[in-house]
C-alpha positions as CSV (number, residue, x, y, z in Angstrom):
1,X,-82.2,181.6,55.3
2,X,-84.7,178.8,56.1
3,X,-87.6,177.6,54.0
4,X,-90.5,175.8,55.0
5,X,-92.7,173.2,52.7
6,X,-95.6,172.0,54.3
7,X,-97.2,168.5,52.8
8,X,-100.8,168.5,52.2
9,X,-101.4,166.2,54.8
10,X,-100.1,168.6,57.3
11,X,-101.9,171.3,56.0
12,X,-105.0,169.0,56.1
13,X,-104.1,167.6,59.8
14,X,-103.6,171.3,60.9
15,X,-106.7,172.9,59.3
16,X,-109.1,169.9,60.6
17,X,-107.9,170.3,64.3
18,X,-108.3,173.9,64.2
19,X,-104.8,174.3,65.3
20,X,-103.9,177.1,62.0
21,X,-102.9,180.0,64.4
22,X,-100.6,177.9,67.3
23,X,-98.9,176.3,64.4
24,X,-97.7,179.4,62.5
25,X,-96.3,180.6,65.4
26,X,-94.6,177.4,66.4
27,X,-93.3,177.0,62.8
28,X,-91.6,181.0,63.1
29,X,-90.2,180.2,66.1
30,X,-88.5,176.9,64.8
31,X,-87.2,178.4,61.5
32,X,-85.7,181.3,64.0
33,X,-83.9,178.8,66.2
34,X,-83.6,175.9,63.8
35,X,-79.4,174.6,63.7
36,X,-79.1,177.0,67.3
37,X,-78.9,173.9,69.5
38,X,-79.5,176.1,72.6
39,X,-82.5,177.1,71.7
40,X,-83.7,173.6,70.5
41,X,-84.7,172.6,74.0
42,X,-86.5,175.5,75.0
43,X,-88.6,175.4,71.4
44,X,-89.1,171.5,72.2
45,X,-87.3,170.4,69.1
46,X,-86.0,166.7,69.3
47,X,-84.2,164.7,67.0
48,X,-85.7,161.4,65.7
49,X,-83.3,160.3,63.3
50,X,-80.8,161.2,60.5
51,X,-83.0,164.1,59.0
52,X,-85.8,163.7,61.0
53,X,-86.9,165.9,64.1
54,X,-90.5,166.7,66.1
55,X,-91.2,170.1,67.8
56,X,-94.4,170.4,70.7
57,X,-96.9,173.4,69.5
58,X,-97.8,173.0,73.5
59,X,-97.9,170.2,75.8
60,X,-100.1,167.6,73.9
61,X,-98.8,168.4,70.3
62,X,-95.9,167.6,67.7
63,X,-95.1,168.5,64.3
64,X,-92.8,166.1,62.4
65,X,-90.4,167.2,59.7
66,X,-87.3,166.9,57.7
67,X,-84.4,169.3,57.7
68,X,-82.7,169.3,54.7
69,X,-80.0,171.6,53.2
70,X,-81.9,174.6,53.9
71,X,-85.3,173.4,54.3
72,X,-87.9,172.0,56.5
73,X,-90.0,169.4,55.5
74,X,-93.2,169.3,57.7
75,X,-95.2,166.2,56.7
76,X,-97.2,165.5,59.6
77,X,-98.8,166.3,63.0
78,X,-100.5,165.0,65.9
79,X,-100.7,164.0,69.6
80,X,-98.1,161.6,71.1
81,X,-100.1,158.1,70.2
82,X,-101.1,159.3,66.5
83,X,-97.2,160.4,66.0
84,X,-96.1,157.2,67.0
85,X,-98.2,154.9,64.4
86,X,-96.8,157.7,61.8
87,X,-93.2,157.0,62.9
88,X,-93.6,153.1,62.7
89,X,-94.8,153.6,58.9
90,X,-91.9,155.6,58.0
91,X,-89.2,153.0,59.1
């Protein structure tokens, strides 16, 4: 089984854009399908980099996380422009 950890700063992001009920059912659907590469494209998972992937909640928004042994890491959310200024801090 899966586990989830959400960062404060994704819980923060989520709860200010109202987005709380789109991205609970994005995040059961990912930890479903997560390591099931046929289902990664039709859940909009992508690979970033070593550990570090981005799902779509719908057309205009991504969630960022880690997968680790067993766990997801999400750490941060946003639209395509605000995702791209969080992935040039974290290399």
């Amino acid at each position: 089984m899966i586990s989830v950890e959400l960062s404060r700063r994704f819980k923060k992001i989520v709860r200010e854009a109202g987005r709380q009920a789109e991205v609970s059912a994005t995040l059961k659907l990912v930890v479903e399908g997560f390591g099931n590469p046929h289902m990664h494209s039709g859940l909009s998972i992508r690979k970033l980099g070593k550990h570090l992937y981005e799902c779509r909640t719908g057309l205009a928004w991504r969630l960022i996380f880690e997968a680790n042994k067993g766990i997801l890491s999400f750490d941060f959310a946003g639209h395509h422009d605000e995702v791209q200024n969080y992935l040039r801090g974290k290399r």
